[in-house]
N, C-alpha and C positions, 0 to 999 in steps of 0.2 A: 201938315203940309198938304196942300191942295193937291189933284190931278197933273194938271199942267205945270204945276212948279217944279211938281217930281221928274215930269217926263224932261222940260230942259234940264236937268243938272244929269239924267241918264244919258241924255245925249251927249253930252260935255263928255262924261266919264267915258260913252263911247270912239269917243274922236280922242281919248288920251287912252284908252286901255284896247288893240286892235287883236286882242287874245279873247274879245268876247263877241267877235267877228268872226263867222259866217250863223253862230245861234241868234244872233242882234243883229238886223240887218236897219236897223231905224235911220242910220243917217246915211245911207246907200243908195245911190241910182237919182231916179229925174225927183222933183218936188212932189208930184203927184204921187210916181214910186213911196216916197217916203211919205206922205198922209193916209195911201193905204195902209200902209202899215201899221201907221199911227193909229188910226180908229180901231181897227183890230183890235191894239196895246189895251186901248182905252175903254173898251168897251167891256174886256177883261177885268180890268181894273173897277169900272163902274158895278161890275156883278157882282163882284167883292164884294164891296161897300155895302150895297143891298142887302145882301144876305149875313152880313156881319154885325149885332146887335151891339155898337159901342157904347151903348149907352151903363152897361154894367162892366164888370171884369170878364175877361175872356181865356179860356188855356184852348190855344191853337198850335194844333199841329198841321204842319206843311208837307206832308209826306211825299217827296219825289222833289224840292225843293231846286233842285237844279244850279242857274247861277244864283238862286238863294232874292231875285229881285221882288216876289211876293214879301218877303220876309220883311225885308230891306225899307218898304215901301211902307208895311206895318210899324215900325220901329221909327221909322222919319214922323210918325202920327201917333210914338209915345205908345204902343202894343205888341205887348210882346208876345213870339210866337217860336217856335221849336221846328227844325228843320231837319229833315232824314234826306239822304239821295245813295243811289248805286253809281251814281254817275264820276266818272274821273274828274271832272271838271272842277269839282268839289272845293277843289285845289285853290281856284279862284275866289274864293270867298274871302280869303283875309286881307287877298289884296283891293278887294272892293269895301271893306269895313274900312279899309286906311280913307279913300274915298268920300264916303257917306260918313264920318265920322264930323266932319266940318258940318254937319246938316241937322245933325240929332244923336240920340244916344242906338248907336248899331249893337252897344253889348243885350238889348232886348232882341234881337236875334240871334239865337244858338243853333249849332247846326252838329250834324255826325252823321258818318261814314255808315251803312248798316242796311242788311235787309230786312223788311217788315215781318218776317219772319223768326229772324232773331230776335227783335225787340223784347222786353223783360218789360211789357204795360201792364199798370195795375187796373181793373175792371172800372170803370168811369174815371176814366184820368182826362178825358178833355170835354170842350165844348164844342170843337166845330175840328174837323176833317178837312183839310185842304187838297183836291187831289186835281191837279193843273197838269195835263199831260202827261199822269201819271199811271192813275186806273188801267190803262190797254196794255202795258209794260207788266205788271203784274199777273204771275201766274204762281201756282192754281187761283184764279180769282177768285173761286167761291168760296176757297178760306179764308183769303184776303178781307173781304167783307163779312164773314162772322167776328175776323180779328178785328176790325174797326167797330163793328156793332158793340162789341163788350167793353172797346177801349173810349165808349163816348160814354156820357151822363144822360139820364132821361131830358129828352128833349135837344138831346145833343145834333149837331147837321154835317153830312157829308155835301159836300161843293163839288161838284163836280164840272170841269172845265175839260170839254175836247174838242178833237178834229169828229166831223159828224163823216161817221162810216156808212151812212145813206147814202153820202156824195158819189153821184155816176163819176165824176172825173175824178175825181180823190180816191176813189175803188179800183179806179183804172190805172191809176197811176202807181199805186202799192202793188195792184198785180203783175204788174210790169216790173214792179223793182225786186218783189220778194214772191211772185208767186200766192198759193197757198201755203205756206210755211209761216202760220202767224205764231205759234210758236217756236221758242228754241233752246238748245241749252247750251248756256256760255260758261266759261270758267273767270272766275273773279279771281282776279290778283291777287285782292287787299282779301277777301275773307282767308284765301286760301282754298275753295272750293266751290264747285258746280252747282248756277243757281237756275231757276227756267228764268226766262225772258219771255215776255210776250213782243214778238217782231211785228209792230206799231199796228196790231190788232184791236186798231177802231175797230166801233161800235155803233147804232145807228140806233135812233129813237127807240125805235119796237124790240131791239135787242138790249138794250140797256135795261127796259121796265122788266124786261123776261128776268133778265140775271138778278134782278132786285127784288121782284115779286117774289124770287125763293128765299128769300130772309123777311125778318119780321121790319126792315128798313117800310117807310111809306113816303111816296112822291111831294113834296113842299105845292101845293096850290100856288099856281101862276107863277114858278119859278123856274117852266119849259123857256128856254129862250134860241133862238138861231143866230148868226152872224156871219156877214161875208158872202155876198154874192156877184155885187160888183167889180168891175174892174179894176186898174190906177187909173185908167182911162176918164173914170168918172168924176175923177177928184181934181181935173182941168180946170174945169165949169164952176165945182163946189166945194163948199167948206167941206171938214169929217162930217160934224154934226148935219147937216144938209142933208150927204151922203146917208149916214146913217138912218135918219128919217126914213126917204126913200127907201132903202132896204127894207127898214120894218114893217112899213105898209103892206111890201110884197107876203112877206112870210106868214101873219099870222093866219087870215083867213086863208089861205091853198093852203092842205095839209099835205098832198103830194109834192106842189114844187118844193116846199122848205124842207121834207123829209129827204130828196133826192137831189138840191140844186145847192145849197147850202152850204159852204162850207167848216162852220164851228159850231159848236152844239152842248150846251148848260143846262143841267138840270142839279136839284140839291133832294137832299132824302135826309127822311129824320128819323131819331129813334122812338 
C-alpha cells in the first residue's frame, strides 16, 4: 500500500474513531492546518521506508509503539513487525485492527503491554529498532541502549525519530510546561509498580551523538535528517512536497539554524 493510500483510509478511520483525537490531529483545523501536518506524517513515514531494507526478510521491533500506526502501516505492505508500549492507550489497538483489517493482514502486527526493562530478549533477536517518540521517555537510557545493542544482529539499525531538543521554542515551551524535571517516577497500574519515566526529555543533535558515542552503536552516513520549520501558513500557496523542498534547502548547509530552528530530528545507528 502506497504512502497516500495509507494516509486517506487513516483519515477515514479518523473521522470514524474520535478516541484517537487530540494524539491525531490530521483531519483538524483550516486545510493548510491539516497539510502541515500532513507532511510532517509523511515525511516520518518516508524515513521509514529509507532506512528499512524490504528487500529481504526483516524481525522489527516498534518499541514505544503507541497507537501501533507504524506497525499498522508495515502490515498494510505485508511486514511484520512487533510492538511494545507503556502507554494506556494501548487499549486502542484492537479496535483499530477491526479497521485496517478490510486493507491487509493487521495479524502481522503484534503488540504487548511491558517495560523494556522486563522484556525476556534473546541476544540478536531483531533487525531494526523502531524508536518514534520513544527513546526521551526512556530512563536509565544508557541501559536502555546496551539492552537494544544485544537485542539487534550485527549489522542490525536503531531508527531513531524525535522532536529535535535544539529547538529554541520547543525548549521553551517544555520548560514552561515541565520545568527542569525531565525525569520522573510514575507508578504503573498494569505492572504494578514504579517505573522512571523520562518527562519528554528531548534531545538535540550533539546530545544524542554524546549518548551514543558511549556504546559501540555508530552513526548510519547521510542518515542525519531535520523536519519542520515552517509554518501552516505556508501550505496556502503550496503543495506538502513544495513545502517540504523548501525546508530542505534551509537545513542542510546552516548547521546552526537546523540544530536550533527545527523542529524534528532523525538519525539511525547501527550495530
Amino acid at each position: 500500500m502506497l504512502k497516500e493510500e495509507f494516509y486517506t483510509h487513516l483519515c477515514e478511520e479518523l473521522r470514524q474513531n474520535p478516541a484517537l483525537y487530540p494524539y491525531y490531529k490530521l483531519t483538524h483545523g483550516s486545510e493548510h492546518q491539516q497539510q502541515f501536518r500532513k507532511a510532517y506524517f509523511m515525511q516520518r513515514l518516508e524515513y521509514l521506508e529509507k532506512h528499512l531494507d524490504f528487500s529481504k526478510p526483516l524481525k522489527i521491533w516498534d518499541c514505544g509503539c503507541g497507537y501501533g500506526t507504524t506497525g499498522l502501516y508495515l502490515a498494510m505492505n505485508g511486514i511484520p513487525s512487533i510492538g511494545s508500549s507503556l502507554e494506556y492507550y494501548i487499549d486502542q489497538l484492537d479496535n483499530r485492527r477491526k479497521f485496517w483489517q478490510q486493507f491487509g493482514d493487521t495479524s502481522l502486527f503484534t503488540y504487548h503491554y511491558a517495560n523494556v526493562f522486563d522484556e525476556n530478549i534473546e541476544p540478536e533477536s531483531y533487525d531494526v529498532i523502531i524508536m518514534q517518540d520513544t527513546l526521551h521517555h526512556i530512563e536509565p537510557v544508557e541501559k536502555a541502549l546496551n539492552l537494544f545493542y544485544r537485542a539487534l544482529k550485527k549489522g542490525g539499525r536503531v531508527i531513531l525519530i524525535e522532536e529535535n531538543g535544539g529547538c529554541i521554542v520547543k525548549s521553551l515551551m517544555l520548560f514552561m510546561q515541565r520545568g527542569n524535571k525531565r525525569v520522573v517516577e510514575m507508578y504503573d497500574e498494569t505492572l504494578k509498580k514504579k517505573v522512571l519515566m523520562g518527562n519528554e526529555n528531548i534531545r538535540s543533535e550533539a546530545q544524542w551523538l554524546e549518548l551514543f558515542a558511549k556504546t559501540p552503536f555508530t552513526l548510519l552516513k547521510d542518515s542525519l535528517y531535520y523536519t519542520r520549520i515552517l509554518p501552516p501558513s505556508a501550505y496556502k500557496k503550496r503543495s506538502c512536497q513544495e513545502v517540504i523542498e523548501r525546508e530542505q534547502s534551509y537545513w542542510y548547509p546552516k548547521k546552526w539554524f537546523r540544530e536550533h530552528c527545527f523542529f524534528g530530528l532523525n538519525m539511525v545507528f547501527e550495530k
